[in-house]
N, C-alpha and C positions, 0 to 999 in steps of 0.2 A: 796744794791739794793733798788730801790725805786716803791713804789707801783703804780699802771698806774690805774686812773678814768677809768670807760668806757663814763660816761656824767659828763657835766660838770654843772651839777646843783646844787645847794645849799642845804646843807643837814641839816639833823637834827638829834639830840638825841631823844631816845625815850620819857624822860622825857618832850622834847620838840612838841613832837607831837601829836597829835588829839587822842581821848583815842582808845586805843586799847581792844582785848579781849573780856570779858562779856560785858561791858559798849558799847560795839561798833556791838557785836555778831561774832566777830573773835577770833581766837585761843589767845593765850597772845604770846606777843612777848618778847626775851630776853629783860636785860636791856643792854646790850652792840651793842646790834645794832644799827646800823647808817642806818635810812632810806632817801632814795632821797626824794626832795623835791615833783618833778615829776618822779616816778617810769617811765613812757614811754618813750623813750628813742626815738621813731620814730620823725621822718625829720617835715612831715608835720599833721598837724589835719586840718582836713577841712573837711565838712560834703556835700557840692556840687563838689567836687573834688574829692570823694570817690562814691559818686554817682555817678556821670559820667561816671567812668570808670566800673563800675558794670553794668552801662546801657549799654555801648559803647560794655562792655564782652557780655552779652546778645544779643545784635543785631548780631553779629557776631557768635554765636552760631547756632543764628534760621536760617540767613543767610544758612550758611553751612548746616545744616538739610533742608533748603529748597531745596538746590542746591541737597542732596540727593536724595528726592523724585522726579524730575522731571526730573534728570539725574543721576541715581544712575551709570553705566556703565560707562555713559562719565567720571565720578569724580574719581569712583576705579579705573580706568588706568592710570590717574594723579597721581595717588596713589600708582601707583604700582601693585594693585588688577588685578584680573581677575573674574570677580563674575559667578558662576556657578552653576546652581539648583537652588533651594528652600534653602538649606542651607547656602550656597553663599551670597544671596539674605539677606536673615534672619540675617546673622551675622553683616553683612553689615547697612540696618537698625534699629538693636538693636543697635549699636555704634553711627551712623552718626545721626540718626534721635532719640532714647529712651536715649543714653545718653545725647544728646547735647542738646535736647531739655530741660530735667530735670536740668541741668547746668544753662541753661539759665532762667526756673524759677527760680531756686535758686539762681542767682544774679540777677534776677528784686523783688524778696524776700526781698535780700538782702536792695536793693536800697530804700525800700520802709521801712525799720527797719533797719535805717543807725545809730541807737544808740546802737545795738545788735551789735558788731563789728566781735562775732565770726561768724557770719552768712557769712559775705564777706569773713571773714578768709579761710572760707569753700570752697567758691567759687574759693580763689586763691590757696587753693591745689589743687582743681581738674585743675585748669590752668594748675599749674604747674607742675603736675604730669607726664602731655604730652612730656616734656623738659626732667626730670628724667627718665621714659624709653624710651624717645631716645637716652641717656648719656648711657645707656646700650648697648644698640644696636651699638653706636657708635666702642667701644670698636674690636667687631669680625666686622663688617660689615664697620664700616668705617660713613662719614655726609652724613645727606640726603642730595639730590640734589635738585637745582632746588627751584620750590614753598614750599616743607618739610624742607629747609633750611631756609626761611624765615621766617614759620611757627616756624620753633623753635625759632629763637630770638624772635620773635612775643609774645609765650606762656612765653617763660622766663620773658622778660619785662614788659609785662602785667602783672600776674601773682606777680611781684615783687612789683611792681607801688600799685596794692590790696592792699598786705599788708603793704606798706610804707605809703600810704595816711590812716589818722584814723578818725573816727570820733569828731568831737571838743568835746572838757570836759564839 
């Protein structure tokens, strides 16, 4: 059986690599490890192309929170919803308007300390999060219909695109 690279970068012995350990302030590494040349293994680095799409997540967040505040009713019956009382109301706004709106700081955060990569990381969990319980729900209930179906590949791709685009080295 023969062993499968995951990248196909050029690699090095440790002896052949930049000091490790105390001299470097990292742990010490074996000597039998084989480090990649470039640990990352992602498609693209690009530091305007990661931004973008952190901006482009953003606008589309407020977006959607906008659309809550001015038509909260019209949106939850798109939705599925039926908003009723003060509770209704409440639940409704804390999601559509206190989360999305804090998503969407934290990827214009993001956009703006595009060398902090975990900062966007962040932002493409909570993308993606949207996609993974509706993979739940798919299960007993079956695909949403309609615009929640768009929405799902929407957050999936998006969401993937985040963390596929990196910042350059």
């Amino acid at each position: 059986m023969t062993a499968c690279r995951l990248t196909a970068q050029p690699t090095r012995t440790r002896a052949e690599a930049p000091p490790f350990g105390r001299a470097a302030g990292r742990a010490p590494v074996a000597a039998n490890v084989r480090l990649p040349e470039n640990r990352e293994t992602h498609l693209v680095h690009n530091d305007i192309a990661r931004r973008i799409l952190l901006v482009l997540t953003a606008l589309i967040f407020i977006a959607i929170a906008t659309r809550a505040v001015f038509a909260p009713d019209q949106m939850a019956s798109g939705l599925g919803y039926v908003l009723t009382g003060s509770n209704g109301y409440s639940e409704f706004y804390a999601i559509y308007l206190g989360v999305w709106l804090a998503t969407a700081a934290l990827a214009i955060l993001a956009a703006f300390r595009i060398r902090q990569p975990l900062i966007g990381d962040l932002v493409a969990m909570f993308v993606l999060a949207q996609p993974v319980g509706r993979l739940f729900a798919l299960a007993k209930f079956g695909l949403p219909e309609g615009m929640l179906l768009t929405m799902f590949a929407l957050e999936a791709v998006g969401g993937l695109l985040v963390l596929g685009v990196r910042p350059s080295a």
